[in-house]
C-alpha positions, 0 to 999 in steps of 0.5 A: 347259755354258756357258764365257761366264764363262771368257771374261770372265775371262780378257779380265779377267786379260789387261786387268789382266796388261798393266796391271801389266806396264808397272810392271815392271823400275821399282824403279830409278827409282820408289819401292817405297812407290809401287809398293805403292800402284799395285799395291794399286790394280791388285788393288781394280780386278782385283776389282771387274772380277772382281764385274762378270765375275760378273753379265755371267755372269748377264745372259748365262745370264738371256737364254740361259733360265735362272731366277735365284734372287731373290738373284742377280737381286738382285745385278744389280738393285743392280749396275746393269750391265743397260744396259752389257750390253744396249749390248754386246750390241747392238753386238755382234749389229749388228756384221757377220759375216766371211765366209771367203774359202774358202767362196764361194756358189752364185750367186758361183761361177757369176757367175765363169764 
């Protein structure tokens, strides 16, 4: 199975959580009708990003092989997210892999000699 979605949810959840942390312990001083109003405002967002994990989910099992049904390759069609996943992608198969210090190569071990 592929745990791409969990992945994007969760960084999803974590972005929003931080979010409504800061609006904690702000009773005191902020009015409650405000709050409402910032946390309903916080939930539309969580939503929508929620929507959005859900076709970068799709874009991710379209390049992966798998066939979409007409109504899912219709929800990214309409979604308009096609290029913002591609970006990232790009960015990130461009992006350099770390090597770890522990595992050194052949030829290096041999040059330290």
């Amino acid at each position: 199975m592929i745990f791409k979605k969990n992945e994007y949810i969760n960084e999803t959840l974590d972005r929003h959580f931080e979010t409504w942390s800061h609006t904690l312990d702000t009773a005191d001083f902020v009015p409650k009708k405000y709050l409402k109003k910032i946390d309903k405002l916080i939930f539309n967002n969580l939503k929508q990003k929620l929507k959005e994990c859900e076709i970068f989910n799709l874009l991710y099992l379209q390049d992966q092989g798998y066939k979409l049904g007409l109504f899912q390759k219709l929800k990214i069609w309409l979604s308009g997210l096609k290029p913002l996943y591609l970006n990232e992608k790009q960015v990130y198969m461009t992006k350099p892999k770390k090597r770890s210090g522990v595992v050194k190569d052949k030829a290096e071990s041999e040059a330290n000699k």
